[in-house]
C-alpha positions as CSV (number, residue, x, y, z in Angstrom):
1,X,-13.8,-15.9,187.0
2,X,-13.2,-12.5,185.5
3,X,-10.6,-11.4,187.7
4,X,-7.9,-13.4,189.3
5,X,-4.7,-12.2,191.7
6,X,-1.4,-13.9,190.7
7,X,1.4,-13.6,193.0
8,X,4.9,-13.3,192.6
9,X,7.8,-13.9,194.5
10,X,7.9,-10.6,196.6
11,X,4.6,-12.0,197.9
12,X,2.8,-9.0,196.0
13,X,-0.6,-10.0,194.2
14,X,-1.1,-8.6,190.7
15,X,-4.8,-8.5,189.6
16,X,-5.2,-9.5,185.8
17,X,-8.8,-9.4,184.0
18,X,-9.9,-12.1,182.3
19,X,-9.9,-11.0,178.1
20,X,-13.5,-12.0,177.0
21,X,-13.9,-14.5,174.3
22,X,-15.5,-12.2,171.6
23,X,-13.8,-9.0,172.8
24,X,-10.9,-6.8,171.2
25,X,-8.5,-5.5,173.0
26,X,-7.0,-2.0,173.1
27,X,-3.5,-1.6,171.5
28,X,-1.8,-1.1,174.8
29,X,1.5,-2.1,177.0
30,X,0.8,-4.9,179.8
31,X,1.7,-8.3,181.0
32,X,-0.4,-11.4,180.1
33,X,-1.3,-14.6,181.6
34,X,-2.6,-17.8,180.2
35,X,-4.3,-19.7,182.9
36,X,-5.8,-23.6,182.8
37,X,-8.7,-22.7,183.9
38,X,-9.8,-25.7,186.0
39,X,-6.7,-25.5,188.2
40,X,-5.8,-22.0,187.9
41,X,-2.3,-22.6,187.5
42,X,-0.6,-20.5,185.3
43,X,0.5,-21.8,182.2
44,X,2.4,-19.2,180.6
45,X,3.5,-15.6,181.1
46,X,4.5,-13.0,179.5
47,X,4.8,-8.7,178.7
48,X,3.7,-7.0,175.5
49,X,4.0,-3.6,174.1
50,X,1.0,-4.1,172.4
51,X,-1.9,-6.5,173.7
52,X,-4.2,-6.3,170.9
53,X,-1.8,-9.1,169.0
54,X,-2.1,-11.2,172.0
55,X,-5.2,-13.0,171.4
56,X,-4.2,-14.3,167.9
57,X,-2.1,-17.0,169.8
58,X,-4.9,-18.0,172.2
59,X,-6.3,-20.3,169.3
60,X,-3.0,-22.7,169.6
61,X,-3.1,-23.2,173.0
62,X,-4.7,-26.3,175.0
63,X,-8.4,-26.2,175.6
64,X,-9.6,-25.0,178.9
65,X,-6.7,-22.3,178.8
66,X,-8.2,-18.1,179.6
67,X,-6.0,-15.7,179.0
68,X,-5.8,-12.6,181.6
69,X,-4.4,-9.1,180.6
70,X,-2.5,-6.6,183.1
71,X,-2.4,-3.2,181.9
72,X,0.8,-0.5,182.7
73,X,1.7,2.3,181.3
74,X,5.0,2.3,182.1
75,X,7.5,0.1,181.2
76,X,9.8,0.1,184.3
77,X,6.7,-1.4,186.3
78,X,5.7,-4.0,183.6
79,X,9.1,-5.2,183.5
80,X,9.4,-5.4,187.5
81,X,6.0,-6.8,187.6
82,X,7.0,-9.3,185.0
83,X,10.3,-10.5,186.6
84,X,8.7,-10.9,190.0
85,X,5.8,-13.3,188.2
86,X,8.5,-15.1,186.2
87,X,10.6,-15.8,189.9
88,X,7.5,-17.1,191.3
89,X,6.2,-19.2,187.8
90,X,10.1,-20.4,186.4
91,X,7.9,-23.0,184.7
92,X,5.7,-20.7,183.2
93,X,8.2,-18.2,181.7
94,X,9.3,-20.5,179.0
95,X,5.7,-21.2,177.8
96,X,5.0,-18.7,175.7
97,X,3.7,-18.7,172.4
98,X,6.1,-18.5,169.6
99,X,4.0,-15.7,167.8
100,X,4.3,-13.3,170.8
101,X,7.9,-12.8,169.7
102,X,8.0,-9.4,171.5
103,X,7.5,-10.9,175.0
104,X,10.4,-10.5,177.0
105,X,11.0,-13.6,179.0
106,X,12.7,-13.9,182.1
């Protein structure tokens, strides 16, 4: 799966690409998702100002886990986008790695 929709509590989908394996990523604002990916349910998620740094903590977590990248520009929608995943996912809002201390959790 390289793309998959999570929604939030408005009922809105949010399409988030799947970061490849051996891939950089560009030093750019967007949310994040860590996913299991035999279930699909979403582990852990989270907003970044830069997701280049993300990947570094992708190593810690559980095998099986992918983690999917949102990019936006502006930081009004990433943090509306983020609080309408985080009423959806309570669970998954307090997953997030402890290296990503930037995230702003919900």
């Amino acid at each position: 799966m390289d793309f998959i929709d999570i929604s939030g509590a408005s009922g809105t989908a949010y399409r988030f690409r799947r970061w490849p394996s051996s891939g950089a990523h560009p030093p750019i604002a967007g949310n994040f998702v860590l996913v299991a990916e035999r279930t699909r349910k979403v582990v852990a998620i989270g907003v970044l100002d830069d997701l280049s740094r993300a990947r570094q903590e992708l190593d810690a977590l559980p095998r099986g886990t992918a983690l999917f990248t949102r990019l936006n520009v502006a930081r009004r929608v990433r943090e509306a986008e983020h609080a309408d995943l985080a009423l959806q996912h309570p669970d998954a809002s307090g997953n997030v790695p402890v290296g990503l201390d930037s995230v702003e959790a919900a």
